[in-house]
C-alpha positions in Angstrom: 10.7 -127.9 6.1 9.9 -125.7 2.7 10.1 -121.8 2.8 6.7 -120.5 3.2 7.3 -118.6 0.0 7.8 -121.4 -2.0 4.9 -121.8 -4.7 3.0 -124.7 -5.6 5.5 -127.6 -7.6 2.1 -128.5 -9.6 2.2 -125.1 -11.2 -1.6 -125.0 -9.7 -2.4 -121.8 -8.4 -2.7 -122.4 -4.4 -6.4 -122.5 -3.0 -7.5 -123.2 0.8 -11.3 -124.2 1.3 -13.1 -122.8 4.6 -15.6 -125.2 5.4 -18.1 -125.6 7.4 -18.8 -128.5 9.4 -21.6 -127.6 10.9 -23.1 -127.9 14.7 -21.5 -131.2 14.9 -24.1 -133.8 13.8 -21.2 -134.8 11.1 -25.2 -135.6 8.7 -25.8 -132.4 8.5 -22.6 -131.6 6.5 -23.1 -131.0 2.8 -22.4 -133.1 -0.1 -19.6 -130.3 -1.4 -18.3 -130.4 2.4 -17.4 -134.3 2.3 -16.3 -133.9 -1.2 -14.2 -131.1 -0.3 -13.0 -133.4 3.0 -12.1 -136.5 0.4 -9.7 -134.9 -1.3 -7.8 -132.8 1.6 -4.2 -133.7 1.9 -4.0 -131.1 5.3 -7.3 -131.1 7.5 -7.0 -128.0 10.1 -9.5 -128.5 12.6 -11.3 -125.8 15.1 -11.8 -126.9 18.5 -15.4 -127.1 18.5 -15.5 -129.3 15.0 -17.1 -132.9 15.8 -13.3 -134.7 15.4 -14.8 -137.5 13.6 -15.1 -135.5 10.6 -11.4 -136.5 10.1 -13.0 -140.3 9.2 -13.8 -138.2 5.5 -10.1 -137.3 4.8 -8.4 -140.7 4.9 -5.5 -138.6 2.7 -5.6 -135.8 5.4 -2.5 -134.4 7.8 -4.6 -133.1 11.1 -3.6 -130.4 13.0 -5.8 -129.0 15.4 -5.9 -125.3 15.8 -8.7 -124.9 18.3 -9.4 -122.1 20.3 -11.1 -122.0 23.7 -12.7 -119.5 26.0 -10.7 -118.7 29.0 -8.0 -121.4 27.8 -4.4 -121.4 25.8 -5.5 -121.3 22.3 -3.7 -121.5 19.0 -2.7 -117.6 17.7 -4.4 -116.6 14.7 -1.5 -115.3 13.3 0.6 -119.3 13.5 -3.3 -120.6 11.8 -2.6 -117.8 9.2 0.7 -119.0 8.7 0.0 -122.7 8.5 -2.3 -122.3 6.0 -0.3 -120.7 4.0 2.8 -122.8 4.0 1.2 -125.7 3.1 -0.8 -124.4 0.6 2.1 -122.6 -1.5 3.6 -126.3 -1.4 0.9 -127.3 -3.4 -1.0 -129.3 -0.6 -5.0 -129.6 -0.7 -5.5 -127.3 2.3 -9.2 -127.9 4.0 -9.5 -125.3 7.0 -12.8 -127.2 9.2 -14.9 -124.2 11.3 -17.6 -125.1 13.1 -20.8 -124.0 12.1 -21.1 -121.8 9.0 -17.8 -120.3 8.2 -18.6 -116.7 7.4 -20.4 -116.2 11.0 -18.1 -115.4 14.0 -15.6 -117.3 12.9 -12.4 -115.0 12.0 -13.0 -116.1 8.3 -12.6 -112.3 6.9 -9.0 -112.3 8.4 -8.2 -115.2 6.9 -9.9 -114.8 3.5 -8.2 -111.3 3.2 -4.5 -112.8 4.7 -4.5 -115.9 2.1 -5.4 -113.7 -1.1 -2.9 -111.0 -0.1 -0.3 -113.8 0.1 -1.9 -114.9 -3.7 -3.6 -118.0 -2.2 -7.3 -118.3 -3.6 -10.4 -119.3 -0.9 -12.9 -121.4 -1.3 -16.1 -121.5 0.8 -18.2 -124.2 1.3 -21.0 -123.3 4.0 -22.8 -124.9 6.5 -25.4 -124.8 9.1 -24.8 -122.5 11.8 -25.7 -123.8 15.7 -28.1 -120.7 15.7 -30.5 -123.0 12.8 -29.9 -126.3 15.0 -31.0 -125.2 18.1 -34.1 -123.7 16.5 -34.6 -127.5 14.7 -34.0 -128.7 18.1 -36.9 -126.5 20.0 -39.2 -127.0 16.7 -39.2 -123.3 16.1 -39.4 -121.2 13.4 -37.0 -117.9 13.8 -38.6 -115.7 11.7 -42.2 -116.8 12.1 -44.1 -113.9 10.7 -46.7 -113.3 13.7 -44.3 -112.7 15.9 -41.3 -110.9 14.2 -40.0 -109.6 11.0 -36.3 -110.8 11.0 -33.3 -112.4 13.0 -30.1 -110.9 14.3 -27.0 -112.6 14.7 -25.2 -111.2 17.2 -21.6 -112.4 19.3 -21.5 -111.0 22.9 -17.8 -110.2 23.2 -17.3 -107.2 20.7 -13.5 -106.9 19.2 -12.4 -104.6 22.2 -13.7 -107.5 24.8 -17.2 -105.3 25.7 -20.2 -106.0 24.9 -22.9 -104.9 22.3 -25.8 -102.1 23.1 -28.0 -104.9 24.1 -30.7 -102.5 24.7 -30.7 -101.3 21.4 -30.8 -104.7 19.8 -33.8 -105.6 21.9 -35.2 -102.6 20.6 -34.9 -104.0 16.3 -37.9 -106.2 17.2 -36.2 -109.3 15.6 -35.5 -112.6 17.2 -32.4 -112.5 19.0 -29.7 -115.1 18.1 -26.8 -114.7 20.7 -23.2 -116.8 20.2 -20.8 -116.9 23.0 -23.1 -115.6 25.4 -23.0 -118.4 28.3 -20.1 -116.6 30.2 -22.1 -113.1 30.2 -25.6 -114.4 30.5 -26.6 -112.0 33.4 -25.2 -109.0 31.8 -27.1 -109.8 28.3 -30.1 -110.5 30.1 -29.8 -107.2 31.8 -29.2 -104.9 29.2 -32.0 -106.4 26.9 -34.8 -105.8 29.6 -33.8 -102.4 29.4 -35.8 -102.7 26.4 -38.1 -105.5 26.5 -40.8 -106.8 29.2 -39.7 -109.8 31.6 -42.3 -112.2 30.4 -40.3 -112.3 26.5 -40.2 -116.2 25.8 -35.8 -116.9 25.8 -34.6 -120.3 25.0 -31.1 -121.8 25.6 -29.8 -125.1 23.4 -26.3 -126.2 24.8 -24.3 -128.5 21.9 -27.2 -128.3 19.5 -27.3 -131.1 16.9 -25.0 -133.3 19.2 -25.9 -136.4 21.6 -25.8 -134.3 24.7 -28.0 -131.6 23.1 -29.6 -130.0 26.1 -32.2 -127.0 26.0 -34.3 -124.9 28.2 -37.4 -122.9 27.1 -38.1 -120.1 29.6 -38.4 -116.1 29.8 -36.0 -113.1 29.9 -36.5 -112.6 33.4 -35.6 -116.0 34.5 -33.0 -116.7 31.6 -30.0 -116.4 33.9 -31.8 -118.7 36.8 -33.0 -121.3 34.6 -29.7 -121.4 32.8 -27.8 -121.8 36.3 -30.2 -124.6 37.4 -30.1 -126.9 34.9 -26.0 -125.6 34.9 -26.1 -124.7 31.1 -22.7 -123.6 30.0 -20.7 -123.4 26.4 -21.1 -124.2 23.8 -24.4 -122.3 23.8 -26.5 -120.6 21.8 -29.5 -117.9 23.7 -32.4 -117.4 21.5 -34.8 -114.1 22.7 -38.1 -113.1 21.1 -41.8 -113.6 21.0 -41.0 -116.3 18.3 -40.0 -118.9 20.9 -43.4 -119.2 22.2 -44.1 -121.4 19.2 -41.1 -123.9 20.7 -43.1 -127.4 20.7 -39.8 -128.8 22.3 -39.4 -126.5 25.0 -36.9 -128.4 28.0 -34.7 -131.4 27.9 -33.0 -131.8 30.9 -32.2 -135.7 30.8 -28.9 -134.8 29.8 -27.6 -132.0 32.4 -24.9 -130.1 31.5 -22.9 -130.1 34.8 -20.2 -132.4 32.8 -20.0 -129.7 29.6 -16.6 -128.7 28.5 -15.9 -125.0 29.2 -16.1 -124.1 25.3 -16.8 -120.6 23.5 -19.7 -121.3 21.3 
């Protein structure tokens, strides 16, 4: 095996591309994505990354570093590490995150890791599962009777809490919320702290995907409804008065009582 430290035999200066492969409908990727994908020569792959997208890097060596909630994942630091080695031996490293890259995806630790170890990024984004679950409800996020913005907002903070949900309620945007599923009745809490029961709240479990499932309903009976129809991760909660505009409000012909455990 080559020393980490050993530079690129081309003489190239190494790069690593973060992309994004989106929600997991493998059409929604970009052209620059399956550009990117054709000319890989190491594919790393999240867990949550549809793993047909390694069909587009026929050249590709795939390792999977996923990570799950609640499960054995891959550290961060050996990802780090990986990406590194193989890119100072000159390989074309793709690293795949679901989604877009840049949004709760540890990209800043591994942007600032690679270029302190001299290794260039490139970023090719995507669409985030917060865009395809509003395509999937037919709603517009920022639709400008009912709100004047969106927040993007994970609901495990770095020190495993959870954000002043009460105070986000209180921005009068539409609430996107990733990784929420597990703490559902504690989010749903904290934001009617702030705002009245009857606030329209949609759920959309594996947006984009085949087993897309999604629930329209209100703050008050999020953490029901989401139980009933047995909504779990990957999921994505959606709060605001925006949602009452959702012209696709429930599909429960696919329940969810089979979904993998997944962080979103």
């Amino acid at each position: 095996m080559h020393d980490e430290t050993t530079r690129s035999p081309r003489g190239d200066k190494p790069e690593v591309v973060l992309l994004s492969a989106g929600p997991g409908d493998l059409e929604l990727l970009t052209i620059k994505a399956v550009k990117a994908l054709a000319g890989a020569q190491v594919l790393l792959l999240d867990e949550l990354v549809n793993p047909e997208i390694a069909t587009l890097a026929p050249q590709a060596r795939v390792i999977r570093v996923g990570k799950r909630g609640g499960c054995r994942s891959t550290p961060q630091d050996f990802i780090c590490r990986l990406m590194r080695r193989y890119a100072l031996q000159g390989e074309r490293v793709v690293r795949v995150k679901g989604g877009e890259a840049l949004l709760f995806g540890r990209a800043g630790e591994e942007i600032a890791f690679l270029r302190a170890s001299g290794i260039e990024v490139r970023i090719v984004n995507g669409i985030s599962a917060g865009f395809a679950a509003a395509a999937g409800l037919g709603v517009s996020l920022t639709h400008r009777d009912h709100c004047h913005g969106i927040t993007f907002v994970t609901a495990h903070t770095h020190d495993h809490g959870e954000p002043d949900w009460a105070a986000l309620a209180a921005t009068g945007t539409t609430l996107a919320i990733y990784m929420g599923m597990r703490r559902i009745e504690s989010l749903a809490a904290g934001l009617l702290r702030q705002l009245p029961a009857h606030t329209p709240a949609a759920v959309v479990q594996s947006a984009s995907q085949p087993d897309e499932a999604r629930l329209l309903t209100t703050l008050g009976r999020l953490t029901a409804d989401a139980r009933a129809l047995r909504l779990a991760s990957p999921g994505v909660i959606l709060v605001g008065a925006a949602l009452a505009q959702a012209s696709n409000p429930v599909d429960a012909s696919t329940p969810a009582c089979d979904a993998p455990q997944r962080s979103a």
